[in-house]
N, C-alpha and C positions, 0 to 999 in steps of 0.2 A: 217728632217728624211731621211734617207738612201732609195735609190729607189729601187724597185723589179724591177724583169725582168720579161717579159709577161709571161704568163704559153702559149697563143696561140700564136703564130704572121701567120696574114694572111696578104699580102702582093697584094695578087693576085684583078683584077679587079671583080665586079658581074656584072653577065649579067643579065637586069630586063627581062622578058617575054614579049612579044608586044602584045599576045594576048587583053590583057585587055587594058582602057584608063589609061594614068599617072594621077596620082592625086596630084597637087598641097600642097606645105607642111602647116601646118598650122602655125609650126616654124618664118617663114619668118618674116622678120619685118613688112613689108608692110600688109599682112595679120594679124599682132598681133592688129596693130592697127585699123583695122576694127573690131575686135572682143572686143576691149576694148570700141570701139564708141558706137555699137549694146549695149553691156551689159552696157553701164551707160545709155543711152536710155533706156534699157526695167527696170534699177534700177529707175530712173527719173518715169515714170510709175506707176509704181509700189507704188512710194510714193504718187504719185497725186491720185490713186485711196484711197488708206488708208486714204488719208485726206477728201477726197469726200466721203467715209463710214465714218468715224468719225463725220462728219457734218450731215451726214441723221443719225445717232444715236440719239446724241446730239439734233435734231430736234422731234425727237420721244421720244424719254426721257422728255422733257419739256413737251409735248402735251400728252403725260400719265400721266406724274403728277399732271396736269392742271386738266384733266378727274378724277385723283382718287382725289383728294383734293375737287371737285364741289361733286363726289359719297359719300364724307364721308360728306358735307355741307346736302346733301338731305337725309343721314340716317337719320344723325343729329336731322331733322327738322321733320320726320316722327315719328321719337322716339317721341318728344314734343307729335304730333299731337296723337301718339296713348295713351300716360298720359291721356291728356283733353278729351278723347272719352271716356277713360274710366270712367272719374271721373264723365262726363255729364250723362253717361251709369246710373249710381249707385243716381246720386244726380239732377235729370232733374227736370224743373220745370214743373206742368201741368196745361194747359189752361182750365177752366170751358167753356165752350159753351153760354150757359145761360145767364150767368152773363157779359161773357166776361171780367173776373179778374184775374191775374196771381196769382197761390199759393206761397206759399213761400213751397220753397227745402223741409223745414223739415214738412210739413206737405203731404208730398209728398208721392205717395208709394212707399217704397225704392225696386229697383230695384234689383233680384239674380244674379248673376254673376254665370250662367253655365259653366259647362263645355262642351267640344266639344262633342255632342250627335250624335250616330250613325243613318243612318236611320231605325225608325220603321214600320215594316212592318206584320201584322198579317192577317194569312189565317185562315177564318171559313164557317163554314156550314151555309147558310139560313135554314136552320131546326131547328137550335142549335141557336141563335143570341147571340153573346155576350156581356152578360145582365151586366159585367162587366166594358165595357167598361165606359157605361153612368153614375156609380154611380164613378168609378175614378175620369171620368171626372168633375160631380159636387162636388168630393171630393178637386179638386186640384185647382178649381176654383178663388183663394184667393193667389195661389203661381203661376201658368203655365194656358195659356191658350191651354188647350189640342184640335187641331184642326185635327177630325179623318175624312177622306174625304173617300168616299164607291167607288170599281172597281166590275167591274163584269167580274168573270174569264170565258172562253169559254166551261169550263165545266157547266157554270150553265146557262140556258136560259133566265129563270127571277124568280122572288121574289114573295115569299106570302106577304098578305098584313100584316099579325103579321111583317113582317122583313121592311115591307116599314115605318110601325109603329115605328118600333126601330130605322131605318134611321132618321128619321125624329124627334126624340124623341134626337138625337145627333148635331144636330144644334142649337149652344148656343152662344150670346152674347158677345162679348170680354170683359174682363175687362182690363182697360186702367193700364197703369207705370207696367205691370208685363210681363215676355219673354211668347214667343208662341213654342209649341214645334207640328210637322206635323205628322200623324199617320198613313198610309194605311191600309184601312179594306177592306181587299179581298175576296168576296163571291166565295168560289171554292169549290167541290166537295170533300170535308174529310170527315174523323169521325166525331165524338159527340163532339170533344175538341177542344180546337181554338191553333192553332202554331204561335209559334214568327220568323221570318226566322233570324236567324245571321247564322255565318261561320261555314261552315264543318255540322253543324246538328241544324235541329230546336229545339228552345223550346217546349215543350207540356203542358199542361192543362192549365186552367185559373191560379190555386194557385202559378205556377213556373212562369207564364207571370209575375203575379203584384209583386213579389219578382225581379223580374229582370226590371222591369219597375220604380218602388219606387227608386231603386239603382241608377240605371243609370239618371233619372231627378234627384236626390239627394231631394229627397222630404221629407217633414215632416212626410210622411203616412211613412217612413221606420221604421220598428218598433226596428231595430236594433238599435238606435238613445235613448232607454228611457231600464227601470229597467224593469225586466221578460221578454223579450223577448221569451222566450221559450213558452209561454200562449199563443203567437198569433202563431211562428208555428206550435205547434201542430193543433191549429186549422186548419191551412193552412196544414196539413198534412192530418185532418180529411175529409177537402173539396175533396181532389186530391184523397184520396179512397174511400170518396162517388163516386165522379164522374165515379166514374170507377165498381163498385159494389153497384149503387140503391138501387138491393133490398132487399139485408140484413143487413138495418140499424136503426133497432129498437134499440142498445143499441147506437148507433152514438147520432140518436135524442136526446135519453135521456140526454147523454153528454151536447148538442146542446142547448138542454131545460133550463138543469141547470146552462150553463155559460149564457144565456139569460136574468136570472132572479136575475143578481149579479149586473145589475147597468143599466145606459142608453145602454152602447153595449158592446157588447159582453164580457165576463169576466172582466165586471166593470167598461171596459173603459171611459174615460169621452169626450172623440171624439172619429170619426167615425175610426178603422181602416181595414188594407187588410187583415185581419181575417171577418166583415163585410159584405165586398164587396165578395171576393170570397163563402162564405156560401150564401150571398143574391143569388147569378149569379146559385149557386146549387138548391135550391131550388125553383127559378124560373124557371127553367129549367124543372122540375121535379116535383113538387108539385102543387096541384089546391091553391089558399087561406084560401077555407073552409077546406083543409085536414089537416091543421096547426095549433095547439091547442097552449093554456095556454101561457104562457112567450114569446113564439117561434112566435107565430101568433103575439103578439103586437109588439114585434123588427120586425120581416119583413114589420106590418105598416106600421111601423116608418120609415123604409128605402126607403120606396114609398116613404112618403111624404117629406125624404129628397133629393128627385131627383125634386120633380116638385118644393121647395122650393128656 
């Protein structure tokens, strides 16, 4: 290629300024070669540590898999364990005392598998005793051992003896191969009707307790479970506005009287149900025995006698 001629030419010498120190070039050879020593030095480095990370990885990596491989040996083995608990749950054998004889499984009583039940907790009056409770409890006697245990709230000082009666009148027996389910019965300063405490708002009266109580143990007393269901709420609807309007129930009775008189209980039933129980809890509540005529007086007998039976 052909050569250009300078566009500048400076020729003249520069004068550096003395003010400041000279600084050495980095150019030089002598200096490049310290800077290439330094940098494969801190290259050298550089690699030794990546490999000393790679080795603590690689050391950790193994001993975490180690850890998840033993975690999934012990799900593994708890899955097993919770099968056989459950099958033992459902199929257990029971020891006679007595005898000291093993049963065999199938003559066993077969165990309900519940579901997860919230705590029950119900607030009532010693004035009022909830005569409900006791006839549930020997109603369910055969599926749940209902075990209702008494507090005394600081609103109330102590007990008549009718309610020490009731107390006491709720301590029953376990019966053996069937689940137990826990009850709080809270004597505290309310109304006439007993509350169920759940979330945001309680229950009220007896007839919406054992509607939610049948439900939730998934009991056989749920009358939702059989044909006409509608015959036991009304009742249970009849109960919840007695409760609440006493005394003008001359056409209720009658009602009362006439499903009384259509079989063992109440509208023909041939076991006991929470139509029953909540009419018994009313009219014990509320009625002497002698004020109880015809039909009506020999079912509430009868319901005595299936409490102390």
């Amino acid at each position: 290629m052909y050569e250009l001629r300078p566009i500048i030419t400076f020729d003249s010498p520069i004068e550096f300024p003395t003010c400041m120190y000279r600084q050495k070039s980095i150019h030089d050879d002598e200096e490049n070669g310290h800077v290439a020593k330094n940098f494969q030095d801190c290259t050298k480095i550089a690699r030794t540590f990546h490999q000393v990370e790679q080795f603590i990885k690689n050391i950790e990596n193994k001993e975490m898999a180690e850890l998840e491989e033993r975690q999934e040996k012990l799900l593994g083995q708890l899955e097993e364990l919770k099968k056989i608990m459950k099958s033992i749950k459902c199929n257990f054998m029971v020891i006679d005392k007595n005898t000291s004889t093993l049963l065999k499984p199938s003559t066993a009583i077969p165990c309900k598998v519940q579901r997860n039940i919230p705590d029950i907790v119900i607030n009532a009056n010693p004035n009022y005793p909830p005569y409900f409770l006791i006839l549930l409890q020997r109603s369910l006697r055969n599926e749940i051992n209902l075990n209702i245990n008494c507090y005394l709230h600081s609103s109330i000082a102590n007990i008549s003896s009718v309610t020490e009666d009731f107390v006491s009148n709720l301590k029953r027996p376990q019966t053996k191969g069937i689940p137990s389910v826990d009850l709080m019965l809270i004597w505290k300063k309310i109304g006439q009707h007993a509350e169920l405490n759940v979330s945001h708002y309680p229950i009220q009266g007896e007839a919406n307790i054992l509607r939610y109580l049948v439900r939730i143990l998934d009991s056989d007393l749920n009358h939702e479970k059989y044909p006409n269901p509608e015959e036991i709420d009304n009742l249970l609807d009849m109960s919840y506005a007695l409760s609440y309007n006493s005394k003008n129930n001359k056409n209720y009775l009658q009602h009362l009287n006439k499903s009384s008189s259509k079989g063992l209980w109440l509208e023909g039933r041939r076991s006991i149900t929470i139509a029953d129980i909540a009419m018994f809890d009313f009219l014990k509540k509320n009625f002497k025995i002698d004020s109880v005529s015809g039909n009506l007086n020999k079912w509430f007998n009868q319901c005595e006698q299936y409490i102390k039976s």
